[in-house]
C-alpha positions in Angstrom: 295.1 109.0 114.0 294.3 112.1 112.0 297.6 112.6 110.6 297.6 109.3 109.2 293.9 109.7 107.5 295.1 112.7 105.8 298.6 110.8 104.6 296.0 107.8 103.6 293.9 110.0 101.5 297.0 112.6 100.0 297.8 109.1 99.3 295.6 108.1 97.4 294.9 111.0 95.2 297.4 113.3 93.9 294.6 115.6 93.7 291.4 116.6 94.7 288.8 118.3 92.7 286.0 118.3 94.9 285.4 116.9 98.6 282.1 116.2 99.8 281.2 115.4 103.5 278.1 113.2 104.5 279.1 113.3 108.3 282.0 113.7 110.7 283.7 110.5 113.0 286.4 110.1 115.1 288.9 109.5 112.5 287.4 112.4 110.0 287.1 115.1 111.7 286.6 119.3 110.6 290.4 119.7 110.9 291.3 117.1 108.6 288.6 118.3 106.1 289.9 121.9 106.3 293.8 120.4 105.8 292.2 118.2 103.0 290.4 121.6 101.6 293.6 123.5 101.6 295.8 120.9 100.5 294.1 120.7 97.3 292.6 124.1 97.0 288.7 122.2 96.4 285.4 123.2 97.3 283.7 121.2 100.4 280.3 120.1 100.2 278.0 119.3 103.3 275.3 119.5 105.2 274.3 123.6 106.2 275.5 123.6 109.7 278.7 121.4 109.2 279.6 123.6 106.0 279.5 126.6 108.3 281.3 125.2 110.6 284.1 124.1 108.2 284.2 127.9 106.9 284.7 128.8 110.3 287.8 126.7 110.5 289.5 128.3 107.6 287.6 126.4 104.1 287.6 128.9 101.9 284.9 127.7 99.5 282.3 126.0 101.2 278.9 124.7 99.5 276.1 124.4 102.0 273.1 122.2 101.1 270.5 121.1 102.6 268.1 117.8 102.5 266.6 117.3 99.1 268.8 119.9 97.4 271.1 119.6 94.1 274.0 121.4 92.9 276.2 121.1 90.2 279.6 122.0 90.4 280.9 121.5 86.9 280.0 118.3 84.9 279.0 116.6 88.3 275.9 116.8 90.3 275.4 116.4 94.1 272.4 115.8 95.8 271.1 115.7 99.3 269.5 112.7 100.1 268.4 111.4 103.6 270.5 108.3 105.9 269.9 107.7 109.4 272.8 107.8 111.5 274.2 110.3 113.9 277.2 113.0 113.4 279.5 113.7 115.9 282.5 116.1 115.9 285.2 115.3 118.9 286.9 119.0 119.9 288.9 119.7 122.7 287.8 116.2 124.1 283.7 117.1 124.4 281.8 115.5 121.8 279.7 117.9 119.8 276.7 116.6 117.9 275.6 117.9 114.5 272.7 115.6 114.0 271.6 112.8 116.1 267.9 111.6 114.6 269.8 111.7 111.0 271.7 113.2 108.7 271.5 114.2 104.7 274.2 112.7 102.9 275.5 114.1 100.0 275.6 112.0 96.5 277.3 112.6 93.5 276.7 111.8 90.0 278.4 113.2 86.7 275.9 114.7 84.1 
């Protein structure tokens, strides 16, 4: 299934400037954020611990933020705001949970 969310979204867009993350699922997982990263050569925004985790993997430029938080990255801003719902990353067939009582999700808005 992941190979066909990556063709969907290289699809889609013949390029990508920046990619921001709210969350991991099934279908979206860290490896095809780091493909997506490398593909296009952009800068990842998410959450602290998911941002670390997608450097770990091989995203070169990773922007950490945390709830409440805004950064611009060139004429766009993205904020951190707050949604309830969990995050879940499926590895190796274990489920590994980045937040469960919520999560920030980052929003975007050009200046």
């Amino acid at each position: 299934m992941e190979e066909s969310v990556i063709s969907a979204l290289d699809d889609r867009a013949s390029r990508s400037d920046l990619i921001l993350v709210d969350r991991t699922v099934t279908a979206i997982t860290p490896a095809t954020v780091v493909s997506l990263a490398r593909a296009h050569n952009a800068p990842v925004v998410a959450i602290y611990e998911l941002a670390l985790l997608l450097g770990s993997k091989g995203v070169a430029n990773i922007l950490p933020m945390a709830k409440g938080g805004t950064q611009r990255i060139g004429d766009v801003g993205v904020s951190m705001v707050h949604a309830i719902h969990t995050s879940s990353i499926d590895e190796n067939g274990k489920s590994l949970f980045v937040a469960m009582r919520g999560i920030d999700r980052p929003a975007a808005r050009r200046f």
